[in-house]
C-alpha positions, 0 to 999 in steps of 0.5 A: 813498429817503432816504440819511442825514439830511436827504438824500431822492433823487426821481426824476421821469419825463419825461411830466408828467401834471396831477392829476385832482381829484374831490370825495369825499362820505361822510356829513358828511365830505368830502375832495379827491382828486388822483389820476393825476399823475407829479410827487411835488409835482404838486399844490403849486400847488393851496391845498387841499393845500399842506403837508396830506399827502403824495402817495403812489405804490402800489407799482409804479404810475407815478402818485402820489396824494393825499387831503385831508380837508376841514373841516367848514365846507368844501363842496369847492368848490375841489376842484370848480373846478381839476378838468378833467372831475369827472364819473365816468362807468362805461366798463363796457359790458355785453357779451352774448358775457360775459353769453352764457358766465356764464349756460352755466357757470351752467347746468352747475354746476346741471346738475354739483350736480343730478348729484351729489345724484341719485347721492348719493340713489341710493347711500342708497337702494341701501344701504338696500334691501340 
């Protein structure tokens, strides 16, 4: 919030939580994320993102995050060596009760498709005998 010039009211949470920091890779352009922090300036203490941009929070989220688009030149090696654990992993486990229920609604919209088509047919060809 800012109030007048110069004056800007930040207010911070009791739970401090440190950034997480992962490396972005999309063609020749790479960039250091920080993501999942509690404090607006979480990320100062880190040298690729001193005076960069500004962390940013989505809207009703608790957490801040911040992107920096690294140079040309830059690997993101720095990125890699701060990060606690820089591997993504997907925690989405198949579940077979899901997978079990995705294929019956797909079987009766089939069966509800099939249904309407025959009725259809069978109309055409009733007006058409008469």
């Amino acid at each position: 919030m800012i109030f007048g010039n110069g004056t800007r009211l930040t207010i911070d949470p009791k739970l401090e939580v440190e950034p997480d920091y992962y490396k972005l890779v999309g063609g020749e352009t790479t960039a250091c994320l920080a993501t999942g922090f509690t404090r607006q300036n979480g990320t100062s203490n880190h040298t690729l993102f001193k005076d960069k941009t500004a962390a940013v929070r989505i809207e009703n989220d608790k957490v801040y995050n911040q992107v920096v688009v690294l140079p040309t030149g830059n690997n993101g090696d720095e990125c890699e060596t701060e990060s606690k654990d820089s591997s993504c992993e997907d925690s989405i486990k198949p579940d077979p009760k899901v997978n079990f229920v995705s294929v019956t609604v797909l079987c009766l919209r089939l069966l509800f498709i099939k249904t309407v088509v025959f009725n259809v047919l069978m109309t055409f060809r009733l007006w058409i005998s008469q």
